[in-house]
N, C-alpha and C positions, 0 to 999 in steps of 0.2 A: 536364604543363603546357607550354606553346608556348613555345621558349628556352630548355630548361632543357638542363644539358650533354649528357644521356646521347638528347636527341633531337633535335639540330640538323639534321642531314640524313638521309634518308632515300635506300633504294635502293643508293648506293653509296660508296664510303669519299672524302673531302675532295681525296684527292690527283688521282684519277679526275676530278672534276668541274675541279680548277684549271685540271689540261691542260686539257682540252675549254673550258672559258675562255679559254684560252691562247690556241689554236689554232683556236676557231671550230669546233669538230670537233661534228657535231651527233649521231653515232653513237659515242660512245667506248666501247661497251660494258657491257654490265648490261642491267638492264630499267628503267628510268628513273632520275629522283632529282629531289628537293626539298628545299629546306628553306633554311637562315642557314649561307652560310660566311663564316667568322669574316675569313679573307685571303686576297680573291680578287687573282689577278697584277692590276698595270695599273691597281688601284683602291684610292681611298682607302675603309680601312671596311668593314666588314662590310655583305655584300648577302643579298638572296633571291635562290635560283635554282630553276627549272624544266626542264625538260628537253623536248625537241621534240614529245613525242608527251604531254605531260603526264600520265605514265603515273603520278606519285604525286600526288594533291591535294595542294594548297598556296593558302591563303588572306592576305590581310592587312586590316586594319581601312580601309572604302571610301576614310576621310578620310587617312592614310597615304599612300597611295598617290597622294597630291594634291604635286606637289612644291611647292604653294607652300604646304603646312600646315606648322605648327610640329611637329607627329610623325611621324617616321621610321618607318618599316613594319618595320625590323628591333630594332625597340627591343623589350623584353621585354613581351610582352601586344599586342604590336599584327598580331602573324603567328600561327596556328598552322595544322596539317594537319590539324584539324577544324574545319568552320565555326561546328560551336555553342560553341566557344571565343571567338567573336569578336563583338562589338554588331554589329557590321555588316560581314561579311564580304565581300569580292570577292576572286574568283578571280583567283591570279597569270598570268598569259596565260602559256601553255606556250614555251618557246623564248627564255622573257625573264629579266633582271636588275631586280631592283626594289633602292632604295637610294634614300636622301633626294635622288639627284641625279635622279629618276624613274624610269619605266619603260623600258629597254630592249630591245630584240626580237636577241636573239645568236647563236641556232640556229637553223637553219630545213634543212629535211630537203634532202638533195641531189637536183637535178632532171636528173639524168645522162640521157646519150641510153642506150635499151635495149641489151643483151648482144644482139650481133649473130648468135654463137653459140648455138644451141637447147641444144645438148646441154652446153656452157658454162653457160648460166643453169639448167638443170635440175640439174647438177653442185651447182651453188653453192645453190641452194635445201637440196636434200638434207642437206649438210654443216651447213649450218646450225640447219635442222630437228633434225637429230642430235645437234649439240652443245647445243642448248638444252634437248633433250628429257631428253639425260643429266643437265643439272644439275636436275633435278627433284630426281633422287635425295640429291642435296648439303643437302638439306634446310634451307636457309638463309630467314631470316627477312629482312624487306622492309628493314631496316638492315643487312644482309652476314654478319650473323652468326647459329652454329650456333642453329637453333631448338629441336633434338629433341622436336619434337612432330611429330604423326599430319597427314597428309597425307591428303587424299580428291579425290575429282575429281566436278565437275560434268559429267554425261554426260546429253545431251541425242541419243546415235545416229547423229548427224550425223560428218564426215569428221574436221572442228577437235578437237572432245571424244575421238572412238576415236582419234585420233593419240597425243593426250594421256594416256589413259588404257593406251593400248599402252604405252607408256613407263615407267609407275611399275604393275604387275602385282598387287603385292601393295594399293595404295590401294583403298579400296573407294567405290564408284561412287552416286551419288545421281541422282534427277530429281524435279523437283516439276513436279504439274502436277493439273486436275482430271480425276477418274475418265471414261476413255472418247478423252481428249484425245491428239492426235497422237504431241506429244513421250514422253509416256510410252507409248504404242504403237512409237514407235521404238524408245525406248532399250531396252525389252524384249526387241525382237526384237533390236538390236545386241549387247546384252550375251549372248543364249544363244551369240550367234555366236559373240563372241570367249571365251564362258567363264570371263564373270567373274558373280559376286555383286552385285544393283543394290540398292539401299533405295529404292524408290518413298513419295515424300510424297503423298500425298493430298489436296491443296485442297480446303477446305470453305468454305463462303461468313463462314466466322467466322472462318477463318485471314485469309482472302483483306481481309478490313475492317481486320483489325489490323495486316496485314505496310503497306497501304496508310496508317495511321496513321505507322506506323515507319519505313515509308521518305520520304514527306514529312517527318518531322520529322530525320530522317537528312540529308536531299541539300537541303533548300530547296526541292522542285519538289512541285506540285502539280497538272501537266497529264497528263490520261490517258494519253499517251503513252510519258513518261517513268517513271513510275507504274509502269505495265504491263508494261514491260521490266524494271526494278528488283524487284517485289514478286517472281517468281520463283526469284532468284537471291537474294534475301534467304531466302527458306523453306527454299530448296536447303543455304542455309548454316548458316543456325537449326538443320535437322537434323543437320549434320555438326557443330556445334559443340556440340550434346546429346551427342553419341557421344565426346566428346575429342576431335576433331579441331579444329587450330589453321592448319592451312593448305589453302584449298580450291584446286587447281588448273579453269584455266579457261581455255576455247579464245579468249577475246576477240582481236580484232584480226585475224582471219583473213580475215573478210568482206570489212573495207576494204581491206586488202593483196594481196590475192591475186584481190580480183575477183567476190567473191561474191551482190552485190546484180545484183539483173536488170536495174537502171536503167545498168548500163556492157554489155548485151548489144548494144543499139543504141542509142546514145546521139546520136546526130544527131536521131531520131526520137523520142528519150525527153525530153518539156518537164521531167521531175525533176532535169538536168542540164543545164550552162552549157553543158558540152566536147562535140564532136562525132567524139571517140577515145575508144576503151577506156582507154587509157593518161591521158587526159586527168579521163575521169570516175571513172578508180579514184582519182587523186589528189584529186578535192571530197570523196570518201567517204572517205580518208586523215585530209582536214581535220576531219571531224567527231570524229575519234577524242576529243582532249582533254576536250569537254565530256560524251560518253559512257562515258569510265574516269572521270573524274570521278562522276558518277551511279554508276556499278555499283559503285566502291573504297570510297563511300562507305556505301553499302546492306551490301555485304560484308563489311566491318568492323562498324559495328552491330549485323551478325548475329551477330558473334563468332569471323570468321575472318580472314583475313589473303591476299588473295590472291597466287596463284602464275598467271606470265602468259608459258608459258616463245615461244607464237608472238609476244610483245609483247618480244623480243630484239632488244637492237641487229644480232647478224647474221641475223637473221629478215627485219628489217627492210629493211636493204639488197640484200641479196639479192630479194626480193618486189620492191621501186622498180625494181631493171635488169630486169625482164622483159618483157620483149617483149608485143604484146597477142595475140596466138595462143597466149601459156600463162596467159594471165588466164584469155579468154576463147576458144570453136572451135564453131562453129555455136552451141547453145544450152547447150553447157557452160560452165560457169562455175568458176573458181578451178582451172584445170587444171593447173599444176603442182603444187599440194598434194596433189593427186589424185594424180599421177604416182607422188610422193616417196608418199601411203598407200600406195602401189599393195601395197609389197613388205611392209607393218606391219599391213594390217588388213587383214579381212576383204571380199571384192568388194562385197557388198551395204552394207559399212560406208563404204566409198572414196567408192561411185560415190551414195551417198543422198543425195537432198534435204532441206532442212530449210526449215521453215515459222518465220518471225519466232517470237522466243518468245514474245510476247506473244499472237500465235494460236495459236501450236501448246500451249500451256499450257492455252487456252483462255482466259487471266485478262481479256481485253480483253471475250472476249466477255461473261462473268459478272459483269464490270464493269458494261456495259452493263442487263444484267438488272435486277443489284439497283440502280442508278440507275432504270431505269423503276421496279421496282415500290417505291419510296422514293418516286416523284409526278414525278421529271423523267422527260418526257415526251419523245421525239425532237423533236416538231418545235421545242422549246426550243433557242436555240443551244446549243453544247457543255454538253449533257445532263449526260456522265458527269462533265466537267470541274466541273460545278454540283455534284454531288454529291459528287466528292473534295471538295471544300470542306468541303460540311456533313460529312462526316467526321473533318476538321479542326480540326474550329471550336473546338475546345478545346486545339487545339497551335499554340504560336507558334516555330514553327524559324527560329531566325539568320536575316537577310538576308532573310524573308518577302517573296515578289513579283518579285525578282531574276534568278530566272529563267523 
């Protein structure tokens, strides 16, 4: 239940997050946190806090977060890290303090000029990459402490996943997708390379209605896009937590950090972006992160595992912000220094692969689509599939319904 002692915060231990209150420090290390600390420095009262990248959900009741309501958002019942805990949940805005004196915005990532040094920001990636990678093995659960349970990774073929999956050797390797579809034609071929053992899920169009039930009633969302992205990664993890596994490790955050998305290849010319730099448009795709680990933490969990997000590291993190845009991006590569730091952990065909959205390369977008036609929406309907995730729904009412 939301408040109770042994779940006040999340990610990393009270004293961690004071500092970084303290001090303003929007990297202090770990891989996020959330949740009630009971005595922050400087303040009267126990507050909520989140963490810049909003890497652990955290919710409070809409009216709460109102400071001229009579309820406090950290009162017992009025916050949890699940939204179906809550009448009517809103998300606490990543980087903020909530407390009856309102909402505060206290981190916000650092906008340093780049490492002027190539071989300097390459250095500092690496190290980082390394040390995060190692703690996989530490096997620690989303509150800091030991989980001992089984470990698995989401392997999708691409550079983020074999990075990850190089790391912990003995975890064993999943992919979900439909029979014929990319991603599982990648991971197939990635995994003979590096030699490990994969579990292929197989999407069927009766998986594919139910995980889309479970994840709308999971996250609050309802639009195909979100949808699509989530229902993957739910199946991925449904399988792995059939098998005993409690922690599924996951490349998330690599795209936005390191320059992944084609929309920062040329971004003056690219209208999906404000910034007319690399370094500019990596940082809107930064922004997007909160409300996308939000969606996927939440889908993840439902499924029955707990994720592990070792490129979503505070020194992951930093490191990826100082670099330069010639190791984001170098003609039409993309995330090149990730690529560099694979170079010497995985396989060439692993480093240098492309990867297709998962929601295409799964094919789920497109079977979406399908079974919305032959259900009676029709394309030239507005948002066809969107109509039809509904009528999917129609008999689930998830927290905060419409919200997002």
């Amino acid at each position: 239940m939301p408040g109770s002692p042994a779940s006040d915060l999340r990610g990393t231990d009270p004293d961690r997050v004071r500092a970084a209150l303290r001090d303003a420090d929007p990297l202090p290390g770990g891989r996020g946190f959330a949740g009630l600390l009971a005595d922050p420095p400087d303040r009267e009262g126990p507050v909520l806090v989140r963490d810049a990248l909003g890497r652990q959900p955290l919710f409070a009741e809409a009216a709460a977060l109102d400071p001229e309501s009579d309820r406090r958002p950290t009162e017992p019942g009025a916050w949890a890290f699940d939204r179906a805990d809550l009448d009517d949940p809103e998300p606490v805005p990543a980087g903020s303090v909530a407390s009856a004196a309102g909402t505060e915005r206290v981190w916000r990532l650092p906008d340093a000029d780049p490492t002027a040094d190539r071989d300097a920001a390459l250095a500092a990636v690496d190290d980082a990459v390394s040390a995060a990678l190692d703690d996989l093995d530490a096997a620690r659960s989303a509150d800091g402490a030991e989980s001992g349970g089984d470990l698995a990774v989401a392997f999708s073929g691409g550079v983020d996943s074999g990075l990850v999956a190089a790391a912990v050797p003995e975890a064993s390797c999943y992919v979900a997708g439909f029979e014929g579809s990319h991603d599982v034609a990648a991971a197939r071929d990635a995994a003979a390379a590096m030699g490990r053992d994969l579990r292929v899920v197989e999407v069927t169009h009766d998986d594919l209605t139910r995980a889309v039930r479970a994840v709308a009633a999971a996250t609050g969302r309802r639009n195909p896009m979100d949808v699509a992205i989530a229902v993957p990664l739910f199946l991925t993890a449904e399988a792995a937590a059939a098998d005993g596994v409690d922690r599924l490790a996951v490349g998330q955050g690599a795209d936005e950090l390191f320059g992944g998305y084609s929309k920062v290849v040329d971004p003056a010319e690219d209208p999906r972006v404000e910034a007319d730099t690399v370094r500019g448009a990596r940082t809107e795709t930064v922004r997007t992160l909160p409300a996308q680990l939000e969606r996927d933490v939440l889908a993840l969990r439902a499924a029955g595992v707990e994720p592990a997000t070792p490129l979503l590291d505070d020194r992951v993190v930093a490191a990826a912000l100082a670099l330069p845009d010639d190791l984001l991006v170098d003609g039409e590569e993309r995330k090149v220094a990730l690529r560099r730091v694979a170079a010497e952990r995985v396989p060439a065909s692993v480093h240098a692969a492309d990867k297709k959205a998962v929601q295409y390369g799964t094919y789920v977008s497109r079977e979406l689509d399908r079974l919305a036609r032959q259900a009676g929406f029709k394309r030239r309907l507005d948002d066809h599939v969107g109509k039809y995730v509904e009528s999917l729904c129609a008999d689930e009412k998830p927290a905060g319904e419409g919200r997002n």
